[in-house]
TORZAZA-343964 format. One record per residue: x, y, z of N, C-alpha, C, O, CB in turn; residue in three letters; residue number from 1. Coordinates in pm, whole numbers. Glycine has a CB too. Example, Ala and Ser with C-alpha at 12.3 -4.5 7.8 and 13.67 -1.06 7.14 Angstrom:
ATOM     n_c1     n_c2     n_c3    ca_c1    ca_c2    ca_c3     c_c1     c_c2     c_c3     o_c1     o_c2     o_c3    cb_c1    cb_c2    cb_c3   code   pos
ATOM     1319     -569      780     1230     -450      780     1320     -330      780     1424     -332      846     1131     -447      905    ALA     1
ATOM     1285     -225      708     1367     -106      714     1290        3      787     1341      114      804     1408      -60      572    SER     2
This chain:
ATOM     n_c1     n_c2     n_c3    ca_c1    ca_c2    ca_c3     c_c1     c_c2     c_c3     o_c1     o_c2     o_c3    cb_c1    cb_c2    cb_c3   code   pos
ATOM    -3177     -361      142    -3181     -257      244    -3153     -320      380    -3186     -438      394    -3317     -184      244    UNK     1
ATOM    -3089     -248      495    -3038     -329      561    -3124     -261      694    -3122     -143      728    -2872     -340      547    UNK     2
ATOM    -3195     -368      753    -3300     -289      900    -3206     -295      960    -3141     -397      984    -3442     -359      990    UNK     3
ATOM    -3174     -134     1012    -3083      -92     1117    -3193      -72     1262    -3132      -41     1364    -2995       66     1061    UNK     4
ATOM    -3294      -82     1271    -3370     -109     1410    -3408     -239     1445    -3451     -268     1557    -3492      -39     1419    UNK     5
ATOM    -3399     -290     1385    -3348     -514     1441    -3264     -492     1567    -3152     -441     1567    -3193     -643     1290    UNK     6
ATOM    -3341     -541     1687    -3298     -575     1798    -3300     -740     1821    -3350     -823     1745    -3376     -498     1890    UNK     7
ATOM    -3227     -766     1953    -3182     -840     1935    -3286     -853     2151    -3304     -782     2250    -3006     -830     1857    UNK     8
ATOM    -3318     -996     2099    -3444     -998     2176    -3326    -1082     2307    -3253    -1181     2300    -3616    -1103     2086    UNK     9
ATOM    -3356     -978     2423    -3245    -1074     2569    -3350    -1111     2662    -3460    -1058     2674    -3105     -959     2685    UNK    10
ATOM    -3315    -1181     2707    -3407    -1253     2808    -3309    -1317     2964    -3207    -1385     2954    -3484    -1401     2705    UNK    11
ATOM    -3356    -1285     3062    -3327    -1326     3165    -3394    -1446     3187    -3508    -1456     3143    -3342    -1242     3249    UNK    12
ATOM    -3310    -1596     3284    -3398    -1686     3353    -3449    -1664     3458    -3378    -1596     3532    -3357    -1782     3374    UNK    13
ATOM    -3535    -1690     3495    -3565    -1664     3644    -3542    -1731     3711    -3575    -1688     3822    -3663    -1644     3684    UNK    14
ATOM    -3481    -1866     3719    -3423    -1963     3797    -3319    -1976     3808    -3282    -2045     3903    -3446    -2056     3781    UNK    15
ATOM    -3208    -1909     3710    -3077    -1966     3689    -3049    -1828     3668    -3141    -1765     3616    -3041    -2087     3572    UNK    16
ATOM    -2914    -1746     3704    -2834    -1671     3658    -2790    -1656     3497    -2676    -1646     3452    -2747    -1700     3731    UNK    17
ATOM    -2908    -1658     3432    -2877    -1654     3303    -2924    -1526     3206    -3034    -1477     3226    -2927    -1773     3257    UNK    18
ATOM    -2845    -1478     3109    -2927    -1417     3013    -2927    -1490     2856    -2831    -1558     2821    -2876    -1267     3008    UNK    19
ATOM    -2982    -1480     2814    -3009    -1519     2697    -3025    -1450     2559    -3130    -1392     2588    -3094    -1568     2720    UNK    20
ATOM    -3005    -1417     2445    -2970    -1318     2347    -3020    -1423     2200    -2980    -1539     2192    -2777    -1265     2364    UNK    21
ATOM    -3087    -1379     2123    -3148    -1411     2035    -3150    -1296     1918    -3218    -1197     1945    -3262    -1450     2090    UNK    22
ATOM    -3098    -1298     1818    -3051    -1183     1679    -3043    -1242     1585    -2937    -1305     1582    -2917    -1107     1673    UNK    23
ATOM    -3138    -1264     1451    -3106    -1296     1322    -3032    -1196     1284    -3027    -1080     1324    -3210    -1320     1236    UNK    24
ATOM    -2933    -1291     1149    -2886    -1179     1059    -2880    -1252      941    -2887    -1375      933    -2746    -1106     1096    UNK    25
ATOM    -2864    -1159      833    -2820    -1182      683    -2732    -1205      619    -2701    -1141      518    -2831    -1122      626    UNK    26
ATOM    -2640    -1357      688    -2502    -1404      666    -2528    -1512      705    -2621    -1551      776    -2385    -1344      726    UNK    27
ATOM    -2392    -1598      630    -2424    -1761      683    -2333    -1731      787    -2253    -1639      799    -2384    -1918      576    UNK    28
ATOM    -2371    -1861      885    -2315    -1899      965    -2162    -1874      974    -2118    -1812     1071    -2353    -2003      963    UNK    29
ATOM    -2073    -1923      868    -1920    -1936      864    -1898    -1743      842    -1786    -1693      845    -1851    -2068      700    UNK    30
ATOM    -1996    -1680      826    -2000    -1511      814    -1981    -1473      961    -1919    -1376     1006    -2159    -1437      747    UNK    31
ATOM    -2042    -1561     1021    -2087    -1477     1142    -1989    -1524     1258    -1947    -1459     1353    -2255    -1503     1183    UNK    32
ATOM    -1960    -1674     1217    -1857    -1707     1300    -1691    -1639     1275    -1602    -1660     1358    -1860    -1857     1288    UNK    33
ATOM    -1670    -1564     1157    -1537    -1503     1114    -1557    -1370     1138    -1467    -1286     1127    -1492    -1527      966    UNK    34
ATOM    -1696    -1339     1178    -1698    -1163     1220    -1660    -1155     1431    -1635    -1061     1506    -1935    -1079     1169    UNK    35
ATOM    -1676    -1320     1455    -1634    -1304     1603    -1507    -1369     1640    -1470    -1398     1753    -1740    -1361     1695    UNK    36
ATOM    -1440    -1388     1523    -1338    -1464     1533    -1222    -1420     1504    -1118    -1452     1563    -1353    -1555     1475    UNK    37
ATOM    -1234    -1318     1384    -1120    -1265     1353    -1124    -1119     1368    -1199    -1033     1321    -1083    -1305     1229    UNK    38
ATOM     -994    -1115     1469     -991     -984     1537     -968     -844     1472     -992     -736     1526     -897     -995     1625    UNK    39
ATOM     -924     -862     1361     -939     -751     1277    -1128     -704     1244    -1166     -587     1251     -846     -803     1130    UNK    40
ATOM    -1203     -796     1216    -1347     -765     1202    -1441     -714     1324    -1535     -635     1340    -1405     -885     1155    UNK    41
ATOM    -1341     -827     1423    -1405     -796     1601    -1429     -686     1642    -1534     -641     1688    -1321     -827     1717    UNK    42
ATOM    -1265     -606     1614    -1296     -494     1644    -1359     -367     1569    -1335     -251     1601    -1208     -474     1683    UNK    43
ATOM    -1439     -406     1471    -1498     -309     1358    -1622     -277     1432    -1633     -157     1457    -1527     -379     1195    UNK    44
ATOM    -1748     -377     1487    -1859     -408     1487    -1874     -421     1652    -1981     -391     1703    -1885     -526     1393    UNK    45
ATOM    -1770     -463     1729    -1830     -472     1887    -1863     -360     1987    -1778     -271     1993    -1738     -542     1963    UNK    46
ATOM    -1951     -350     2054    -1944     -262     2142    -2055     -160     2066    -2115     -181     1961    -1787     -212     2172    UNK    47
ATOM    -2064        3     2186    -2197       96     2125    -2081      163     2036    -1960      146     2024    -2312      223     2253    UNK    48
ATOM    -2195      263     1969    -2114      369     1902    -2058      464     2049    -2089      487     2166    -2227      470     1773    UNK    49
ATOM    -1930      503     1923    -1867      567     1998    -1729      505     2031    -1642      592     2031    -1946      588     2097    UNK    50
ATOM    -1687      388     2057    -1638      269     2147    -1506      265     2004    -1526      239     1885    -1782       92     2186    UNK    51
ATOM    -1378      300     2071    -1277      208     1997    -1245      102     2065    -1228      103     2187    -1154      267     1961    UNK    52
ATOM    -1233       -2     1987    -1159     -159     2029    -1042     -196     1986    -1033     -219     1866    -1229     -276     1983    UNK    53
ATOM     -923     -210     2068     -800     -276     2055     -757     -402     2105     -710     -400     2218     -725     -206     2094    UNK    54
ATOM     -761     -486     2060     -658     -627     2050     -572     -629     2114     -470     -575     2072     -594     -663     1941    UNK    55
ATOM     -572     -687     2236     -412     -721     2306     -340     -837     2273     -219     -854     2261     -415     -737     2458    UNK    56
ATOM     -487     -958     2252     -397    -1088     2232     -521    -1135     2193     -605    -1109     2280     -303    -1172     2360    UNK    57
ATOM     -586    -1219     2056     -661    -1268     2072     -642    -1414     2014     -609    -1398     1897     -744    -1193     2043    UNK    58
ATOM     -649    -1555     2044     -606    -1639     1963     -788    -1712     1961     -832    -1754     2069     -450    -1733     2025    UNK    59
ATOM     -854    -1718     1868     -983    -1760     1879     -956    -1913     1800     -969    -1949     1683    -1099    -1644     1806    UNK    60
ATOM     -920    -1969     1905     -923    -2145     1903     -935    -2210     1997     -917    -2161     2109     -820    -2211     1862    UNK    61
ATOM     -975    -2355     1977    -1024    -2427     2113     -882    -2429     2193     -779    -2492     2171    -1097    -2603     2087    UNK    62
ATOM     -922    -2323     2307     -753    -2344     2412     -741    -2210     2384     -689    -2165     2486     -586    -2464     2353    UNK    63
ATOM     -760    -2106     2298     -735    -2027     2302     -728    -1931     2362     -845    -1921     2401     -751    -2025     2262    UNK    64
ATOM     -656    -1814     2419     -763    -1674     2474     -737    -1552     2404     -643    -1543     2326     -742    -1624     2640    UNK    65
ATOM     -836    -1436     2435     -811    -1381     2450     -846    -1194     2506     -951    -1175     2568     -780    -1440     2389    UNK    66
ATOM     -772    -1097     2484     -865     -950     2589     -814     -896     2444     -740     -930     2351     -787     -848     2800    UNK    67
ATOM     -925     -759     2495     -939     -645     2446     -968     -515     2550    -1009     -515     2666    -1037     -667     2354    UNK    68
ATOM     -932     -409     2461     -972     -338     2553    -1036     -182     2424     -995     -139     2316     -823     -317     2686    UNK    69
ATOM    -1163     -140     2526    -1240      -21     2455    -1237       71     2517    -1248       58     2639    -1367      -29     2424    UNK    70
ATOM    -1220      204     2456    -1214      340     2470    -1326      389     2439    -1396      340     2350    -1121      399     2403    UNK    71
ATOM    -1370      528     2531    -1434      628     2499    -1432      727     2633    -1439      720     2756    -1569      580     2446    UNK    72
ATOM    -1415      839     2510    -1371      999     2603    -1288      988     2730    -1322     1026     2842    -1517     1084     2668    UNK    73
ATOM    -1124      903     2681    -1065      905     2755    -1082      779     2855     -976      769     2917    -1079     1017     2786    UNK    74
ATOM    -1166      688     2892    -1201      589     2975    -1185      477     2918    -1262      454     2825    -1316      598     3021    UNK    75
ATOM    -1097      386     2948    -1039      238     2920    -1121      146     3018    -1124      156     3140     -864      224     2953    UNK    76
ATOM    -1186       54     2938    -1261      -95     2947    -1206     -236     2940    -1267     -305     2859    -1347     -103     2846    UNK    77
ATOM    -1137     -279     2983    -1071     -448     2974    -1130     -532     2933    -1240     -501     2978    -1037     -517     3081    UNK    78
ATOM    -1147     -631     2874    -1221     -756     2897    -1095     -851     2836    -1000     -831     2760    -1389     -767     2812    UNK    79
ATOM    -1159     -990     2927    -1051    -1133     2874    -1106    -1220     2909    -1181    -1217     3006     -904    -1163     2926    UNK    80
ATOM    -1085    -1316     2843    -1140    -1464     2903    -1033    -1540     2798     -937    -1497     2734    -1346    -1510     2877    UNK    81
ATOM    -1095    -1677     2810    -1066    -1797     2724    -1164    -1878     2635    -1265    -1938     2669    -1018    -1886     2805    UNK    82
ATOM    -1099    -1862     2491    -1206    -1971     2401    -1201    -2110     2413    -1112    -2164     2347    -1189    -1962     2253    UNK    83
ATOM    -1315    -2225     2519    -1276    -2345     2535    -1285    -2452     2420    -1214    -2551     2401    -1338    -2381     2636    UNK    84
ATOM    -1425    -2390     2328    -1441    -2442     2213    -1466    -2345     2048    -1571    -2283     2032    -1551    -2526     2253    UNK    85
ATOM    -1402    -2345     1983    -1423    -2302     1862    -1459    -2414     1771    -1367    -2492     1748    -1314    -2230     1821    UNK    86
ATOM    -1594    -2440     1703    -1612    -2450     1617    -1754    -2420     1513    -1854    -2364     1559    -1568    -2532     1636    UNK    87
ATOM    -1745    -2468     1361    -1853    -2365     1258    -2003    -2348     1315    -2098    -2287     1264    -1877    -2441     1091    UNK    88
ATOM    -1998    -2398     1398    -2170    -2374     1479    -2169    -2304     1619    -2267    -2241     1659    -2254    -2539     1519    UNK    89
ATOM    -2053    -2317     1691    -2076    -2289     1841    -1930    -2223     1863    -1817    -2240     1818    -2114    -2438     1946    UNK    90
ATOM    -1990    -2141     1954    -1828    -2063     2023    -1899    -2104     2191    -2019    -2123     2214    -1790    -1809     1978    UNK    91
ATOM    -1813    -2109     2268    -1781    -2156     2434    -1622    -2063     2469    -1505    -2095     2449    -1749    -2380     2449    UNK    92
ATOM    -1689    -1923     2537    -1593    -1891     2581    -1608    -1856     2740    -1720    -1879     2785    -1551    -1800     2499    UNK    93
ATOM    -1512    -1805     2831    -1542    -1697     2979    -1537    -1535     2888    -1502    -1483     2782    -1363    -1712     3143    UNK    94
ATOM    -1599    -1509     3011    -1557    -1377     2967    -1582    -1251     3117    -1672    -1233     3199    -1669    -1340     2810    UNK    95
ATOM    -1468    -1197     3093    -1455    -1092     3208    -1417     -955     3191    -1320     -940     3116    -1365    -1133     3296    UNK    96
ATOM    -1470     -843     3241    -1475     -747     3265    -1357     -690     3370    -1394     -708     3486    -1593     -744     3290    UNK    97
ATOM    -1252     -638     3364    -1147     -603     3414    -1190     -532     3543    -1117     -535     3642    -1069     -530     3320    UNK    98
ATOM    -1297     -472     3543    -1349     -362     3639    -1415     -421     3762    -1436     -359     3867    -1455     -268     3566    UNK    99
ATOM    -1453     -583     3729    -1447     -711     3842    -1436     -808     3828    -1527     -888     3808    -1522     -739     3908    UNK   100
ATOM    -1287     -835     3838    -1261     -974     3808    -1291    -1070     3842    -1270    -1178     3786    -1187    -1000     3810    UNK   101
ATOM    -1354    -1048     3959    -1449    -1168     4011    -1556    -1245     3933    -1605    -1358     3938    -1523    -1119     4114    UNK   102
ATOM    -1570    -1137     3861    -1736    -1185     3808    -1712    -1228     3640    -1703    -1150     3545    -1878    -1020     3820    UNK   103
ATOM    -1704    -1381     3638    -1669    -1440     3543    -1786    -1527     3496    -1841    -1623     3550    -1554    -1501     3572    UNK   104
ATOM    -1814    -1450     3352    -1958    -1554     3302    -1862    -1650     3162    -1749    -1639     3114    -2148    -1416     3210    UNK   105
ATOM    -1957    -1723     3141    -1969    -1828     3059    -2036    -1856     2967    -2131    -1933     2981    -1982    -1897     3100    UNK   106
ATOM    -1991    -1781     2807    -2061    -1755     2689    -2096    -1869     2622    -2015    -1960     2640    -1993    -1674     2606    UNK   107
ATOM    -2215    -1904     2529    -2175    -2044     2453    -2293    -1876     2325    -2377    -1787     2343    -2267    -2296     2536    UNK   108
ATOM    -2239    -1917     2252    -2268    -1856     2175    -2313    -1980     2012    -2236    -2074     1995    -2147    -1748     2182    UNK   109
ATOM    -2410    -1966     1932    -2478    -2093     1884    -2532    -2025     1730    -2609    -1930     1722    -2619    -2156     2007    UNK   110
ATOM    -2470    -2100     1609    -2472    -2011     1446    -2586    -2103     1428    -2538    -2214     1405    -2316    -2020     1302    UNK   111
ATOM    -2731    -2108     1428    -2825    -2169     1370    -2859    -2118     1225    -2919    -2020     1181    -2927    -2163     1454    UNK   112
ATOM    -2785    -2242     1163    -2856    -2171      977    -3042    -2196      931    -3104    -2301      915    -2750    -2301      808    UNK   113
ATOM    -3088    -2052      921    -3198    -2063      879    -3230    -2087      712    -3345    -2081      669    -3248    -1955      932    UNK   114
ATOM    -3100    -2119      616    -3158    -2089      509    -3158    -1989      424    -3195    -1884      477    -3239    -2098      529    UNK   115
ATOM    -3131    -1980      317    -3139    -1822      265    -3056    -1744      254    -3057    -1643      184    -3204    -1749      321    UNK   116
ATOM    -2944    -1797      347    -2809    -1673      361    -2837    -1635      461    -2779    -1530      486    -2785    -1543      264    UNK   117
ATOM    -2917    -1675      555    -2936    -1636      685    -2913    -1727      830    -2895    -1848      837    -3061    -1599      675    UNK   118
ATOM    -2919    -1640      929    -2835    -1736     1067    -2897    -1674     1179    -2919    -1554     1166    -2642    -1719     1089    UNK   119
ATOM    -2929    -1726     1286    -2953    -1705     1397    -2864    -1716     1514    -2828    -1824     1561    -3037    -1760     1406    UNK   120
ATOM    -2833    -1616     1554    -2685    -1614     1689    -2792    -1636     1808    -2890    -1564     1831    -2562    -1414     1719    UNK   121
ATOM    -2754    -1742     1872    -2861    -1751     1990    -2720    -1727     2116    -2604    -1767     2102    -2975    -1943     1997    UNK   122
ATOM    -2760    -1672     2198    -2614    -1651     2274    -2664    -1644     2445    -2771    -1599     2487    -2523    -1473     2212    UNK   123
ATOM    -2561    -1700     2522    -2601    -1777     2665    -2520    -1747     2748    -2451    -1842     2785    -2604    -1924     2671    UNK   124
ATOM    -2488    -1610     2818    -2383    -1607     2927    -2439    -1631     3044    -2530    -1563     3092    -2312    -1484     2939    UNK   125
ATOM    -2363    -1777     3121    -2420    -1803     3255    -2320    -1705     3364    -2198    -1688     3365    -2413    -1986     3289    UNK   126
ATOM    -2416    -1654     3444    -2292    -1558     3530    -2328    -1606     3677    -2438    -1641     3718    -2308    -1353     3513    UNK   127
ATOM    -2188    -1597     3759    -2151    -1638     3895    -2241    -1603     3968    -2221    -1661     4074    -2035    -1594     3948    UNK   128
ATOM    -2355    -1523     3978    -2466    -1522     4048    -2566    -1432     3983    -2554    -1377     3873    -2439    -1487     4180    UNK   129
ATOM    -2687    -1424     4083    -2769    -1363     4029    -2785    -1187     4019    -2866    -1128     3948    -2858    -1423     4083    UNK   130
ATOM    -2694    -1132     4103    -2675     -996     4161    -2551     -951     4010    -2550     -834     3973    -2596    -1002     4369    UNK   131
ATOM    -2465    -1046     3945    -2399    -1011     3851    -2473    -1016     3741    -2461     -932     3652    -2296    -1071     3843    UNK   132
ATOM    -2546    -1098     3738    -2661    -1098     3614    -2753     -966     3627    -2744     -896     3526    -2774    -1246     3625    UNK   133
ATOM    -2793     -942     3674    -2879     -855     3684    -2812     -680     3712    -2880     -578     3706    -2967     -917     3795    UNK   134
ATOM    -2678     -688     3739    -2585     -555     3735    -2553     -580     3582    -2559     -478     3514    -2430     -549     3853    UNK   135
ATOM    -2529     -672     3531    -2542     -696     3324    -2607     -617     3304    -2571     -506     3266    -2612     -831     3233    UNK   136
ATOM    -2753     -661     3329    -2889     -602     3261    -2879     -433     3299    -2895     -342     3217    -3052     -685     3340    UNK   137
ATOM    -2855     -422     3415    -2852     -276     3408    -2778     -191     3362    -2807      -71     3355    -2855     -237     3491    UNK   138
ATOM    -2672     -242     3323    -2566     -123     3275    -2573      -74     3134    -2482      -14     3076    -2417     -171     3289    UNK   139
ATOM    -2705     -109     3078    -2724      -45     2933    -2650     -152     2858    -2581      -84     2782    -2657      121     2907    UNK   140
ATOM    -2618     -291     2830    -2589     -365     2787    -2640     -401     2664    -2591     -460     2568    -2588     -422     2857    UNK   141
ATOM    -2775     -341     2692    -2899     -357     2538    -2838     -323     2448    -2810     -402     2357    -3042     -264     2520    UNK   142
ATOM    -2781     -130     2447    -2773      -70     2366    -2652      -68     2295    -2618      -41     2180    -2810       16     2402    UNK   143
ATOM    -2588     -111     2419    -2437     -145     2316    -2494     -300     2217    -2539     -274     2106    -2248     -200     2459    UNK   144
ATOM    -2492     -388     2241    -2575     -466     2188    -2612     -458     2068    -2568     -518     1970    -2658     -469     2243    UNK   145
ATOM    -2732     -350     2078    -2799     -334     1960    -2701     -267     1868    -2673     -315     1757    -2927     -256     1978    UNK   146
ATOM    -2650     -160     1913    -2526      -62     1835    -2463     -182     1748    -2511     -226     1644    -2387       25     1961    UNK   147
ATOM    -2346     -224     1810    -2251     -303     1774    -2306     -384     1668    -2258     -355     1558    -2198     -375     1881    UNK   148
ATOM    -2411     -495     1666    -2487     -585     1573    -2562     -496     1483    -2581     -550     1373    -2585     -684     1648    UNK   149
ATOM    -2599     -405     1491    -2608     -284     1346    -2490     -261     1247    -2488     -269     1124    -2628     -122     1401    UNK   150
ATOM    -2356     -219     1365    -2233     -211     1319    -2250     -364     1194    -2268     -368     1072    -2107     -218     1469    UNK   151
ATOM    -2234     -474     1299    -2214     -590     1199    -2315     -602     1114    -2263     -669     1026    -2199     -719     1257    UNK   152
ATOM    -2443     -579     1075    -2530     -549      949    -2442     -499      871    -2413     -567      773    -2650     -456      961    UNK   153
ATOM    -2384     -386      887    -2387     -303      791    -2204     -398      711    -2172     -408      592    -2395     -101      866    UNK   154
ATOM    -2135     -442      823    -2030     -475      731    -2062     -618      653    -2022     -657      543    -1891     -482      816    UNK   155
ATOM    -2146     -677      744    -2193     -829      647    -2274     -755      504    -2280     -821      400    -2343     -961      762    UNK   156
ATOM    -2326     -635      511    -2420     -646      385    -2271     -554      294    -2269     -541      171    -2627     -543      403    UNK   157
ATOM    -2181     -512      370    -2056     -467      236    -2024     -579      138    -2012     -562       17    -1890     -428      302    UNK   158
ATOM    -2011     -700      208    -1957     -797      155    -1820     -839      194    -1770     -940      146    -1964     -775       40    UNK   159
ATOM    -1759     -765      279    -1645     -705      364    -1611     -889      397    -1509     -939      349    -1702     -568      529    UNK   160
ATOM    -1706     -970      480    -1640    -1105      541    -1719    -1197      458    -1839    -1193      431    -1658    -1136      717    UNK   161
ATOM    -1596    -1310      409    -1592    -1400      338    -1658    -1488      452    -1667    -1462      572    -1458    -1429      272    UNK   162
ATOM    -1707    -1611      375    -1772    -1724      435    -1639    -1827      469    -1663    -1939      425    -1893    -1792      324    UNK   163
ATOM    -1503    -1817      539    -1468    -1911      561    -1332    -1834      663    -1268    -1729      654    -1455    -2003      429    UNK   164
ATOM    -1333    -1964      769    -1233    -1928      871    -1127    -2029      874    -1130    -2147      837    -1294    -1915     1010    UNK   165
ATOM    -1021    -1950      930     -887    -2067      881     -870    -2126     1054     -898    -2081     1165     -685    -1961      794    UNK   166
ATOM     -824    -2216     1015     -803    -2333     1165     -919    -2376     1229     -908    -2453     1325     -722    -2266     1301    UNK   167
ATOM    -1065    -2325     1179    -1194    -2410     1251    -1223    -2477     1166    -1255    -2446     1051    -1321    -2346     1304    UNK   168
ATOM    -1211    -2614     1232    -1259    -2712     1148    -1438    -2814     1123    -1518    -2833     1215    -1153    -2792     1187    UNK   169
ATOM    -1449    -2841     1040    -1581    -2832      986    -1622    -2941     1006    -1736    -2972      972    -1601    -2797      857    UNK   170
């Protein structure tokens, strides 16, 4: 049975412009790293309900970049950055929001295997100040969040993504 009310515990620093994101799930690691990697899955599971996601360019390798962009009721969302590091434990990307390009954070995103068929996404966007961090937190960021990583429950428990990604090397 798959707990569709599993949140995903965020945390602000209080010293540093940081948030912090903490979510088990019920996939290994190389599951979880091919559900953020390959853009056909990306766009199944990201974002709240509601939200279509399209692919403009995504190349998810060290050097890589790439944007997307999400719809709903007519209203287009941008985002792009660059992947500096891809590999089976850690993603290191930017990432930006089209709507201010100024405000460019810095994901490291982290596959801790617990064992079991299970993984812990611990995830770290440092952002350009503290007034952008905290316009994050407010814009309902939770809930897309939570949405989207339900989304991905439900396709990791189809059986939908294989445990292995092509060009990250191990």
């Amino acid at each position: 049975m798959i707990d569709t009310v599993k949140k995903a515990v965020i945390e602000a620093d209080p010293a540093l412009p940081i948030i912090r994101v903490t979510r088990d799930f019920a996939a290994t690691q190389a599951q979880l790293l091919r559900a953020h990697t390959d853009p056909e899955l990306f766009v199944r599971w990201v974002g709240p309900d509601g939200m279509t996601t399209t692919v403009d360019r995504w190349d998810a390798s060290t050097g890589g970049s790439w944007r997307y962009v999400s719809t709903r009721d007519g209203m287009e969302f941008g985002f792009y950055g660059c992947f500096h590091e891809v590999r089976p434990d850690r993603i290191v990307q930017t990432f930006t929001w089209e709507g201010d390009p100024d405000g460019v954070s810095l994901q490291t995103l982290e596959f801790e295997d617990l064992g079991d068929g299970r993984t812990r996404l611990r995830t770290q966007s440092l952002c350009d100040s503290f007034e952008s961090r905290d316009a994050w937190l407010r814009s309902g960021m939770e809930i897309g969040m939570d949405q989207g990583y339900a989304k991905l429950d439900v396709l990791l428990a189809s059986g939908e993504i294989a445990g292995t990604v092509e060009g990250v090397k191990a």
